[in-house]
C-alpha positions in Angstrom: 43.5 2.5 0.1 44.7 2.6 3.5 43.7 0.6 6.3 44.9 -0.6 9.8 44.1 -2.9 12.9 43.5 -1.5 16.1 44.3 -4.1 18.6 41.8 -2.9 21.2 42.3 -1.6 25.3 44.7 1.4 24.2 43.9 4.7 25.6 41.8 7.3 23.6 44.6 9.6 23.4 47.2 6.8 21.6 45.2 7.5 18.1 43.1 10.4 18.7 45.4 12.8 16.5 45.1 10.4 13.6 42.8 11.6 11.5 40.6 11.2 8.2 38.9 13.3 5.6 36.5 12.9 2.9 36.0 15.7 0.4 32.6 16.3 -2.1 34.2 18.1 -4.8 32.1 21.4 -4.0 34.2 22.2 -1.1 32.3 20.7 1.5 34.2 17.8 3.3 34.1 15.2 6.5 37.0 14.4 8.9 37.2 13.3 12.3 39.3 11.2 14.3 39.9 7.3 13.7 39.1 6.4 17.2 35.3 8.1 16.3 36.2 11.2 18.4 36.4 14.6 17.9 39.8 16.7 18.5 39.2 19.8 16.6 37.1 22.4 15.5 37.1 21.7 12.1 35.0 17.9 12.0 31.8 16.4 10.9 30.5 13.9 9.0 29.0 17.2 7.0 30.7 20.3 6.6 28.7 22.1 3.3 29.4 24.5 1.3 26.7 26.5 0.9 28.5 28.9 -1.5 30.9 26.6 -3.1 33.8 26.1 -2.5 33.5 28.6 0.4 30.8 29.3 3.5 31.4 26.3 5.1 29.0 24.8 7.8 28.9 21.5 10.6 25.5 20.0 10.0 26.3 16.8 11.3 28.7 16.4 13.4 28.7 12.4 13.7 26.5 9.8 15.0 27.6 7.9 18.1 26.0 4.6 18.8 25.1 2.1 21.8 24.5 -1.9 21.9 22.2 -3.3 24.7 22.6 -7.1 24.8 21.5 -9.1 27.9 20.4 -6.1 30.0 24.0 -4.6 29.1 24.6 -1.4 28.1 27.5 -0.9 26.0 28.9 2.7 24.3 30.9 2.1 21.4 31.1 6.2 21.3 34.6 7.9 21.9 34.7 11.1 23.4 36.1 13.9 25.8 34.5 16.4 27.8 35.0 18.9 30.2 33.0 18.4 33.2 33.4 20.0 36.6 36.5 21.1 35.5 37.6 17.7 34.7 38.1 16.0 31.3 36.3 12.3 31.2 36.6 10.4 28.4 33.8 7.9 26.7 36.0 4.9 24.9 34.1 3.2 23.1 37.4 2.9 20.5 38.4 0.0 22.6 35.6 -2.3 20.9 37.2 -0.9 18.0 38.9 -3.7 15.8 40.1 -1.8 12.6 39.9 1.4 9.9 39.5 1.5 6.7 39.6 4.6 3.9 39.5 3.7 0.3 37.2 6.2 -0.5 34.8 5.9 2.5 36.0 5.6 5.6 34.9 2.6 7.6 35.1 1.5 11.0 34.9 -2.0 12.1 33.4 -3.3 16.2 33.1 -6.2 18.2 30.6 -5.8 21.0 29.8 -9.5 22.7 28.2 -11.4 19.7 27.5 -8.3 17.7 30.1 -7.5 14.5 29.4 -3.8 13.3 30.7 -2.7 10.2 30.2 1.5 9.7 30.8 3.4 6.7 30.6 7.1 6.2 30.9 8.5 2.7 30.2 11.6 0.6 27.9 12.1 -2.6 30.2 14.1 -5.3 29.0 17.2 -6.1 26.5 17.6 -2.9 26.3 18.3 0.4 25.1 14.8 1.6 26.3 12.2 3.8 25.7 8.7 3.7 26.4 6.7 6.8 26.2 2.5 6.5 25.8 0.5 8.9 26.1 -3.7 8.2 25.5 -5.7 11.7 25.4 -9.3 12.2 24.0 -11.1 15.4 25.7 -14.0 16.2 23.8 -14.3 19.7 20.7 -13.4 21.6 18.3 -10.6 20.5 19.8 -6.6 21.2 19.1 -2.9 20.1 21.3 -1.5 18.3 20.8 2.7 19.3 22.0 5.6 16.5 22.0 8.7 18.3 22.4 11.6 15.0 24.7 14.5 16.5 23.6 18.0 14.9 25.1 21.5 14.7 25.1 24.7 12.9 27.9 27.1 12.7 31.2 28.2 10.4 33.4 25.3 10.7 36.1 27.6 12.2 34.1 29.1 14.8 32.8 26.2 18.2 29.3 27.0 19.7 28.4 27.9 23.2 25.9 26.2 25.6 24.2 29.7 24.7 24.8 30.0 21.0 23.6 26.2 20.5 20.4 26.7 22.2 19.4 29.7 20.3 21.0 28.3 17.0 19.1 24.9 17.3 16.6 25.6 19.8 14.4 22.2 20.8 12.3 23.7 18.6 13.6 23.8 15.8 13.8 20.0 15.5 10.7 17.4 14.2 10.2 14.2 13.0 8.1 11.9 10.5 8.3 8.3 11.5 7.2 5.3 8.6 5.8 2.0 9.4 6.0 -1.5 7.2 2.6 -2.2 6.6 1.4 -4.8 9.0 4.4 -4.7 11.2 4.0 -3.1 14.8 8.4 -2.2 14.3 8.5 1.5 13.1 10.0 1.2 9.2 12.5 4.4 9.0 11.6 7.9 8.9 13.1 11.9 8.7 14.1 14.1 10.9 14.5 17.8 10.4 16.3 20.5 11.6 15.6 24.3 10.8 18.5 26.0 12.1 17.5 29.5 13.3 20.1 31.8 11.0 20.1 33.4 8.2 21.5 31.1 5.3 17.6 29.8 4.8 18.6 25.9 5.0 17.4 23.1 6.6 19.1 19.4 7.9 17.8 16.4 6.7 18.4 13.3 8.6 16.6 10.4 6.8 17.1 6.3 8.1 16.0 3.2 6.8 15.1 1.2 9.5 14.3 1.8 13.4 12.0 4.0 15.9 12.8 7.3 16.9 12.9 8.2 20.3 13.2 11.6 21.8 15.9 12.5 24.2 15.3 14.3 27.5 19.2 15.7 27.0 19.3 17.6 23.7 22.3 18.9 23.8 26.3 17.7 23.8 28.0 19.9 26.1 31.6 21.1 26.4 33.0 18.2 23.9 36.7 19.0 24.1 38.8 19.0 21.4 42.5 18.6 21.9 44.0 19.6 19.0 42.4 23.0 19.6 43.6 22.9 23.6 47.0 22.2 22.2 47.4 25.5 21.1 46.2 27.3 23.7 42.5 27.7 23.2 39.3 27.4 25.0 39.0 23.9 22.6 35.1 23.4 23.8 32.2 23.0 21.4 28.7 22.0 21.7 26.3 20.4 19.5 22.2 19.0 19.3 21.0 15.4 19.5 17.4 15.4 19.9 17.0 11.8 19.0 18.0 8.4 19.2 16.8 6.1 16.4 16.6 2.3 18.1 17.2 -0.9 16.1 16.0 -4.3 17.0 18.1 -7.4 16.0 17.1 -10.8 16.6 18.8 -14.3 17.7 21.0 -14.8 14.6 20.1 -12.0 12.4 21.9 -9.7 10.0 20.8 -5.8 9.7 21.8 -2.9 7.3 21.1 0.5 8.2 21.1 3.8 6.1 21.3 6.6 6.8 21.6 9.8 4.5 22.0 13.3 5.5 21.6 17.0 3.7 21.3 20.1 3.7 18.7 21.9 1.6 19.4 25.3 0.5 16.4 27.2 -0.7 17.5 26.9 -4.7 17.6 23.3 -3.6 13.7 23.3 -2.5 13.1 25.2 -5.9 14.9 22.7 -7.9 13.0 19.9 -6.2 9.4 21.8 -7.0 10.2 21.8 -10.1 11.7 18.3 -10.7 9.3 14.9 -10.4 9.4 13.3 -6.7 10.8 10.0 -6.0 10.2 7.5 -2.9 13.8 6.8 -1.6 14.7 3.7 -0.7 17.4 5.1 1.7 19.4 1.9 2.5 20.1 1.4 -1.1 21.1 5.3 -1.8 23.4 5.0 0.9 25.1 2.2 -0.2 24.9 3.8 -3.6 27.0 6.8 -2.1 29.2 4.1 -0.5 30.3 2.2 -3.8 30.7 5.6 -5.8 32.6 7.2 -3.6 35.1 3.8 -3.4 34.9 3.6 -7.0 35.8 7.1 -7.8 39.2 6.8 -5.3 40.0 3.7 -7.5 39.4 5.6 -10.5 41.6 8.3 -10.1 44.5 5.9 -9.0 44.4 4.3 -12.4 44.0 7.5 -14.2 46.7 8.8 -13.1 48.8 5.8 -13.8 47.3 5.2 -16.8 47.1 1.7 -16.6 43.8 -0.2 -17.0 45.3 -2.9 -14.9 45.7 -0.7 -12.3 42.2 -0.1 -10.7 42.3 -4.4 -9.2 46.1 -3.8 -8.4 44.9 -1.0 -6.0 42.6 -3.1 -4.0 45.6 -3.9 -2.1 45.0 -2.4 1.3 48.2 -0.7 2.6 48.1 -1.3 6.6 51.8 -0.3 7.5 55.2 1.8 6.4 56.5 -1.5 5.5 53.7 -2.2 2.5 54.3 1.2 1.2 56.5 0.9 -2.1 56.8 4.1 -4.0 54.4 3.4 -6.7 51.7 2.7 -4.3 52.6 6.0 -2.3 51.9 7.5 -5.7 49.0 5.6 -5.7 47.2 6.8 -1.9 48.6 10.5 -2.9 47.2 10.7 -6.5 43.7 9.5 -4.4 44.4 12.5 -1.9 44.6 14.8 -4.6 41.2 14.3 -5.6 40.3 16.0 -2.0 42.0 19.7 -3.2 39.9 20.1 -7.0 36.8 21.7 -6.3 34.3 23.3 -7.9 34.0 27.3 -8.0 30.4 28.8 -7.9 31.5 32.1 -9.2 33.2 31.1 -12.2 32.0 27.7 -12.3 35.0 26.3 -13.0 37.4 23.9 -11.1 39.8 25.2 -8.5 41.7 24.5 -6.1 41.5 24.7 -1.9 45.3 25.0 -0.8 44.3 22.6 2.6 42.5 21.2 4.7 40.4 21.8 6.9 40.5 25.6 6.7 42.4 27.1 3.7 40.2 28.3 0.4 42.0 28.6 -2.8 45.0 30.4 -3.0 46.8 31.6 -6.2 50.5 30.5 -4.9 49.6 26.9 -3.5 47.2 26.1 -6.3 50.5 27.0 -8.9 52.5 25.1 -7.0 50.8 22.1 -6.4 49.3 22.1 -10.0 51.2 19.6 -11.8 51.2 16.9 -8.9 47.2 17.0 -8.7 46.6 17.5 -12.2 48.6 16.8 -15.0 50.5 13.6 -13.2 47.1 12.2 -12.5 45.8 12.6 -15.9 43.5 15.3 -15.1 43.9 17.5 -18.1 40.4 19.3 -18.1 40.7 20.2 -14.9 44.1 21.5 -15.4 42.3 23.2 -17.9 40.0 24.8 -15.8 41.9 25.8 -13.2 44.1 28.1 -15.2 40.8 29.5 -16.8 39.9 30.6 -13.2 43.0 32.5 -12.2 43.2 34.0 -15.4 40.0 35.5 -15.1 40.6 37.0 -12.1 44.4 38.7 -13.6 44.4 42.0 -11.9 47.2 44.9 -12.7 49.6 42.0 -13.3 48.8 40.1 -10.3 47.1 36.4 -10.0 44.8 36.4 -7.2 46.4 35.7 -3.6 43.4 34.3 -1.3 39.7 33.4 -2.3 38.1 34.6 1.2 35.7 31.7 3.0 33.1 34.3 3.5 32.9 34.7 -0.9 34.1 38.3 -1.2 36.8 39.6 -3.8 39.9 38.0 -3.9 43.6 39.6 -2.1 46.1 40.0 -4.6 48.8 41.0 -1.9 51.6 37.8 -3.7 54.3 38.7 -5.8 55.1 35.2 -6.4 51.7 33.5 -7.6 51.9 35.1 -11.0 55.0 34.1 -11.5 54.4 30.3 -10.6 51.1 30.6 -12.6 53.7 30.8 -15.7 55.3 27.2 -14.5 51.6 25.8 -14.2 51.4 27.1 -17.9 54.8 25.5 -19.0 53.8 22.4 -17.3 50.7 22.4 -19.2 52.1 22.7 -22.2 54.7 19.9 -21.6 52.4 17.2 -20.4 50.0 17.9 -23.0 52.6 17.5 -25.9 52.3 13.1 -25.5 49.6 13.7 -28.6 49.1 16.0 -31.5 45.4 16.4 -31.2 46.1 17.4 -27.3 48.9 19.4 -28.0 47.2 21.3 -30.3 44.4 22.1 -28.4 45.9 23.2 -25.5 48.4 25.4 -27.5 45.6 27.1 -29.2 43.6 27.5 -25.5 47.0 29.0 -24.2 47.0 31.5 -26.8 43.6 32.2 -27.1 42.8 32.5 -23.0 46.3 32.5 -21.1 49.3 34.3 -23.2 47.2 37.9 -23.3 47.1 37.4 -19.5 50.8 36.5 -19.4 51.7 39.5 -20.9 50.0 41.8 -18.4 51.6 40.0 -15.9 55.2 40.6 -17.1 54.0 44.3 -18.1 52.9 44.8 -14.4 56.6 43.5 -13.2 58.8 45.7 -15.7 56.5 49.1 -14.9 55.4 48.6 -11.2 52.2 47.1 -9.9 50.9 47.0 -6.0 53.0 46.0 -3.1 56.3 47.4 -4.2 56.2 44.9 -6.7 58.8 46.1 -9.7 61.7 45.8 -11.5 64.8 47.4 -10.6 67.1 48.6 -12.8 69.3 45.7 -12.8 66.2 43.2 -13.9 65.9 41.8 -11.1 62.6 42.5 -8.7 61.7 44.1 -5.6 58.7 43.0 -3.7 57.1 43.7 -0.7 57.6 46.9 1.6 56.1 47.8 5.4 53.4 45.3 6.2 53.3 44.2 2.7 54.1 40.2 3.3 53.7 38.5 -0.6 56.5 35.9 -0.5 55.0 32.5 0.8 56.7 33.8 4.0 54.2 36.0 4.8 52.8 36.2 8.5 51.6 39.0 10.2 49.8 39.8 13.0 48.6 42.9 13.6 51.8 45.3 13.3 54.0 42.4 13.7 55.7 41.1 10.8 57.4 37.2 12.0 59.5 37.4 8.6 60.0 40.8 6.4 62.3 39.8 3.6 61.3 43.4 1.6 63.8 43.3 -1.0 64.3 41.3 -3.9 63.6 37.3 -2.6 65.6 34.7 -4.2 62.7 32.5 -5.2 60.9 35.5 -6.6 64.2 36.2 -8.9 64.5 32.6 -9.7 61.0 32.6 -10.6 61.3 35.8 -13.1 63.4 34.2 -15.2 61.7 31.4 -15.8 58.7 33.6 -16.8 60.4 35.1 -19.0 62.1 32.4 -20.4 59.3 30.7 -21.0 57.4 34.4 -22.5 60.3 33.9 -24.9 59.0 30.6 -25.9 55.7 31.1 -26.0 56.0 33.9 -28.5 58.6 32.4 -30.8 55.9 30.0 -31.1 52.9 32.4 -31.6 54.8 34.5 -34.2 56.1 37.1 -31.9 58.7 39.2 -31.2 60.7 37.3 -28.4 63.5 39.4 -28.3 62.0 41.8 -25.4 61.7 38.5 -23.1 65.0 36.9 -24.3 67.1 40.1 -23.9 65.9 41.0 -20.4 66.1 37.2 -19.4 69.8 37.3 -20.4 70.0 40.6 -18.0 68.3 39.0 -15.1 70.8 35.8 -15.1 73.5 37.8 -15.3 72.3 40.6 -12.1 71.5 37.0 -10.1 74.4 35.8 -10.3 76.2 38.6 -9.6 74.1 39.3 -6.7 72.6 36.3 -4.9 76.3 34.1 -4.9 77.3 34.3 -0.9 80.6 32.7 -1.5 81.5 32.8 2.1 78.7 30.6 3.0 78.7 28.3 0.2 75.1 29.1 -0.9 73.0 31.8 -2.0 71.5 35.0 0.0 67.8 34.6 0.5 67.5 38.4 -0.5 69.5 41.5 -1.5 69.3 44.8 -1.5 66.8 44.5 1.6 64.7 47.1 3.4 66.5 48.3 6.7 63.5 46.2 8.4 64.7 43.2 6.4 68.1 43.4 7.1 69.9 40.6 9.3 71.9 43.3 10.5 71.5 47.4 9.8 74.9 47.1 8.1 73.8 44.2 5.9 72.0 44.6 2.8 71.3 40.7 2.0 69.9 38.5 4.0 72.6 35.5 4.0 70.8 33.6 6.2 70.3 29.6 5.3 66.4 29.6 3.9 65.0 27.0 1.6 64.0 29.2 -1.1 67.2 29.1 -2.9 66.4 25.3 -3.8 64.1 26.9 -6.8 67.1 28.7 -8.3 68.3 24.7 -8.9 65.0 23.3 -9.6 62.9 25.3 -11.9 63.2 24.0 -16.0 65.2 27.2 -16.7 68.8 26.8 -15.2 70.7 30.2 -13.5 73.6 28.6 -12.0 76.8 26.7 -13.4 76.2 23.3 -12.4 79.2 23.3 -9.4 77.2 26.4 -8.1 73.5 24.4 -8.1 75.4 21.2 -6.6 76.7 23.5 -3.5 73.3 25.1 -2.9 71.9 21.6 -2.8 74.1 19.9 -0.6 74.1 23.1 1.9 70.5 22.8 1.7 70.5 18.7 2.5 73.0 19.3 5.4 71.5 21.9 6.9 67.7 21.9 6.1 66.5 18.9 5.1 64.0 17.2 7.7 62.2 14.0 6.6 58.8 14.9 5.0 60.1 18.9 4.1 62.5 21.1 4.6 63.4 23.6 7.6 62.5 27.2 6.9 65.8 28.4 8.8 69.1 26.8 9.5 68.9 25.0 13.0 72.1 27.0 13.7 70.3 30.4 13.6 69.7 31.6 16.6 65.7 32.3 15.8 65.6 28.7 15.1 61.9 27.8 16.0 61.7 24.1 15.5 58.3 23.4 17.6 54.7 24.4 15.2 52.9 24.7 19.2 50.2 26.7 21.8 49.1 30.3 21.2 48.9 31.8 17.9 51.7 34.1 18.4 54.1 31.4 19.7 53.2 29.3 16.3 53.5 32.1 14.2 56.9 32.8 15.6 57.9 29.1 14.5 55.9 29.1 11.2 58.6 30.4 9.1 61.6 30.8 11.3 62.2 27.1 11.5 59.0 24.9 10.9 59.6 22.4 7.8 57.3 22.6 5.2 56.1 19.6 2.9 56.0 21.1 -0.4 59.4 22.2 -0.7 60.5 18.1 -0.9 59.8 18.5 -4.2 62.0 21.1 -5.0 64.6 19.9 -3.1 64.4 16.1 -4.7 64.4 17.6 -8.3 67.3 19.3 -7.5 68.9 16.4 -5.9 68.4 14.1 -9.0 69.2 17.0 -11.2 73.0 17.9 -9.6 73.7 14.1 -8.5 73.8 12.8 -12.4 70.1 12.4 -12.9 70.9 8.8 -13.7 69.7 5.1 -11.4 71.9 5.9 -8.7 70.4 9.1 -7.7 67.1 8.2 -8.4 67.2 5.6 -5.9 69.0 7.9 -3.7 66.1 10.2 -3.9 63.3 7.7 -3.1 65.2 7.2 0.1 65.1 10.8 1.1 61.3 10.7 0.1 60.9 6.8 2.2 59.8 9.0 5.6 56.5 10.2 3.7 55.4 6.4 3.7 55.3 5.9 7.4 53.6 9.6 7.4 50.4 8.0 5.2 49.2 6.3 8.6 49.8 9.4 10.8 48.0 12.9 11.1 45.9 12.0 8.1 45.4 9.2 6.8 47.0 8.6 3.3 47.8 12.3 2.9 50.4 14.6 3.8 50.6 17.4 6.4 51.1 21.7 5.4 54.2 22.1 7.9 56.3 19.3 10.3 58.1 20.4 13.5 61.6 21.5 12.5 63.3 18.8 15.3 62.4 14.9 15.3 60.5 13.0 15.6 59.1 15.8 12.7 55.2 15.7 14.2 53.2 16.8 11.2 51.1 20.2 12.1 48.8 23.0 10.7 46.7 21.6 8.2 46.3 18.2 8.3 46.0 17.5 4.5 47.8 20.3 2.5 47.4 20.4 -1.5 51.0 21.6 -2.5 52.7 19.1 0.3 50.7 16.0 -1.7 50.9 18.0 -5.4 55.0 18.6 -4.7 55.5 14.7 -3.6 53.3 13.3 -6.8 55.6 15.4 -9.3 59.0 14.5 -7.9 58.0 10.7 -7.7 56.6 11.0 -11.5 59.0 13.4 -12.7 62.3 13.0 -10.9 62.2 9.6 -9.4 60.1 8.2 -12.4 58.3 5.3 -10.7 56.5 4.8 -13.7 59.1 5.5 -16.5 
């Protein structure tokens, strides 16, 4: 639960980059800014999935709203537009008195006599909104006006004042209004919108109380968003608001409002013609949402603390850096992972969406941040699950790279997600080990549904799959080739590759030998021959260290035997400049380095790379040091990897800190300290979660996606497992 006061009259632009999000389990989510703005392209109160977890589309924007109280109009609405070639802003965040998420996100105003208390939250498991609204009167009679904000498009892609108007013509809009019996005051109603596409759905906008009214302007024009001008584009969207719903309160009263939107597919309508028909009472389903979406957050708090005290302790509402100890950082993350597990249509299984707002499921992220969202939160089925969907989708050795948001066949252009999909295993394995009957059945699962595909995996390795992935003869493995990127560093545009490292990758390496290691196990323990996996691990250890030591600089190359377009120099084979990846070769359960060797790479690593909430990419001595994530899409992919810190690699780095500084106390409570910077990072970007990348130079501004699942997955493991907060 995190929550702040906003002490009114500051500018629009002081908060409007703090952010919130609200996920539905299905892949559909909400976000906007805390001010009630809008700086991106990616926010609405709800974004479906209409082909879960992917096809995602704004249906509701947001709802602004207006108080008229003694012939005075007041907006309590924050915006920006472009007009004239001018921005004007609309700050209505100045009536704005605090923010709440715990859940639901809730914003809190003062208008005159008026205190109104709005909620937005999401039904799990549907594409449905529920937004409540609690006012109390503590003077003369006023209307309280709700003015619904519509749209229609791929949440990556802003409408035009042409594409609105023939997506959501007027037209396409109607309404059904419901009045109390004997009462003059119109009693709620529906309003529908029958976007003019092909996906076959249709809005619902239903409210408890209030009269519709219909607008003469219909449509929000050139709303800018900032975030989107900040790198260089157009940033201007459009959306629909036929209506305004009007509220009456009188001298001294107290109102609730609900409202409830959805999108109905076309199975939806089938469903509901074949199901009996209820008469909603729509304040009360909304508050319904409300409460189950607060009391899922608290929930999965203590599940993963496993405490039973620990759902009251929660309630504590964390409203600065200072509050933030490390067990309740674990706490506000292991609710933030919750917002990465969705649910998979096509296998209908659980998965995982690598960020938000934009990012599917990707095999590498989901590996990685695997034990921090689902084993250290207690969340063994869908750990379960999760490696039940990757494994069904093993191709030629290869665990899927990308699930594409339009729902077509996967990319399987990574040479490292397989090999992390063998940690996810181990980790697996280990956590479920506490009890027999657990242990049991997940060994028996492993064997039954996982080890055949682990096998193909490291068959596709030793013989030669896609990509140039294979093994040399030394053991160790070559990946990548031409515009083949499949390390995690792996931007391209066009015919421009931003970092090539075609050779054999130090993470990649470091990563082989654990899967083999822990092929060695595994079979030992099936009844198999292990010798195969035990023999050529031996090899490997023996080529890395020969290989990947760069004595001169005191730490380890990030690749050898590279491609001539990988080469720092044409007369240089390995790559020996300063990367983070060599932090794995120290972290991983499966040690490859003498203990003086994995306590140089760390400190070189600290001194050189370490950068508050992640690590640099590059040494900040390198003269393609990019340290600022910024403007055009070429000027940020240039940065991306070539400088840019990323928040997923703390983890790696703080296990290897606590492992090569005595693993006792002491460097446990060193380690919290290099994690402290995360806490203040809860109440920026987004709230109570933790940003994909960070600009390589302070103040460390958090960029890309706003809420990234390996960044949060990374920091819950190394608290739980390294720093042991609850040990």
């Amino acid at each position: 639960m995190v929550g702040f006061e906003l002490a009114g009259g500051g500018p629009l632009e002081a908060d409007l980059r703090r952010e919130w999000v609200l996920t539905n389990g299905i892949g559909g989510y909400a976000g906007g800014s805390v001010t009630g703005a809008l700086n991106r392209t990616h926010q609405g109160y709800l974004i479906a999935s209409l082909h879960p977890p992917v096809e995602r589309f704004i249906a509701l924007t947001k709802t602004e709203e207006r108080v008229i109280a003694n012939e005075c109009v007041t907006d309590l609405s924050a915006s920006v537009h472009m007009k004239d070639g001018r921005e004007t802003a609309c700050e209505g965040n100045l009536y704005m008195k605090s923010f709440l998420s715990d859940g639901a996100v809730t914003f809190r105003y003062e208008v005159g006599s008026l205190r109104i208390r709005k909620t937005v939250a999401l039904q799990y498991g549907e594409n449905k909104c529920a937004i409540l609204y609690r006012i109390e009167n503590l003077g003369d009679s006023a209307k309280f006006i709700v003015t619904p904000i519509f749209n229609w498009r791929e949440h990556s892609t802003p409408h035009t004042e042409k594409t609105i108007a023939e997506v959501l013509p007027g037209s396409c809009a109607r309404f059904e209004q419901t009045a109390e019996e004997g009462n003059e005051t119109a009693n709620g109603g529906e309003i529908s919108i029958a976007p003019v596409s092909g996906k076959n759905a249709e809005i619902r906008f239903l409210f408890s109380r209030g009269k519709i009214l219909e607008r003469d302007d219909k449509y929000d024009l050139n709303i800018l968003l900032k975030t989107e001008t900040d790198n260089e584009a157009e940033g201007l969207d459009c959306a629909f608001k036929p209506y305004d719903i009007v509220l009456e309160i009188g001298t001294g009263e107290s109102r609730v409002l609900g409202c409830i939107c959805e999108v109905i597919t076309e199975d939806d309508k089938k469903t509901a013609q074949d199901g009996e028909q209820e008469e909603q009472d729509i304040a009360a389903e909304a508050q319904e949402i409300v409460s189950c979406a607060r009391e899922r957050a608290g929930e999965l708090a203590g599940l993963a603390l496993r405490d039973p005290e620990a759902f009251p302790r929660h309630k504590h509402v964390l409203s600065s850096p200072a509050d933030v100890s490390d067990r309740m950082l674990f706490e506000a993350l292991a609710q933030a992972a919750d917002n990465f597990i969705a649910y998979r249509s096509s296998t209908r299984l659980s998965t995982v969406l690598a960020g938000l707002p934009w990012f599917t499921d990707w095999g590498r992220d989901t590996m990685i941040a695997f034990t921090g969202l689902t084993l250290v939160t207690g969340r063994f089925d869908d750990a379960r699950a999760i490696l039940s969907t990757f494994a069904r989708y093993v191709k030629d050795g290869l665990v899927p790279n990308m699930f594409p948001d339009d729902g077509q066949e996967p990319l399987y252009n990574t040479a490292d997600a397989s090999l992390w999909y063998f940690y996810a295993v181990y980790k697996y394995l280990e956590y479920t080990s506490a009890t027999k009957d657990k242990a049991e059945e997940a060994r028996a699962f492993v064997k039954r549904e996982i080890w055949p595909c682990l096998k193909q995996i490291i068959g596709g390795y030793k013989n030669g799959t896609h990509f140039s992935i294979k093994m040399d003869g030394d053991g160790l493995i070559h990946a990548g080739g031409g515009f083949d990127q499949v390390t995690w560093m792996d931007v391209r545009v066009g015919d421009w590759v931003a970092t090539p490292r075609h050779g054999k990758p130090i993470e990649i390496n470091a990563l082989w030998y654990n899967a083999l290691r822990i092929a060695e196990k595994l079979a030992l323990e099936y009844g198999e021959d292990a010798s195969e996996y035990g023999t050529l691990a031996d090899r490997v250890k023996q080529s890395f260290n020969d290989r990947f030591i760069y004595a001169e600089g005191g730490y380890l190359y990030d690749a050898v035997d590279c491609d001539e377009d990988s080469r720092p120099s044409p007369e240089c084979r390995d790559d020996y400049r300063l990367r983070p990846n060599q932090i794995y070769a120290v972290s991983l359960p499966f040690a490859l380095l003498n203990p003086e060797t994995e306590r140089k790479v760390t400190d070189a690593v600290q001194e050189k790379l370490y950068a508050e909430c992640g690590l640099r990419s590059l040494d900040p001595d390198d003269p393609d040091y990019h340290p600022i994530y910024l403007g055009s899409l070429e000027k940020r992919d240039h940065a991306y990897h070539q400088g840019t810190a990323w928040g997923f690699l703390l983890g790696g780095f703080i296990s290897a800190y606590v492992k090569t500084h005595g693993a006792d106390e002491k460097a446990r409570f060193e380690a919290a300290d290099l994690i402290a910077p995360v806490k203040a990072h809860l109440f920026e970007n987004c709230i109570g979660s933790v940003s994909e990348i960070f600009d390589g130079d302070a103040p460390h501004n958090g960029r890309g996606c706003y809420a990234q699942a390996w960044s949060v997955g990374e920091i819950l493991r190394c608290l739980y497992e390294d720093i042991r907060i609850l040990k």
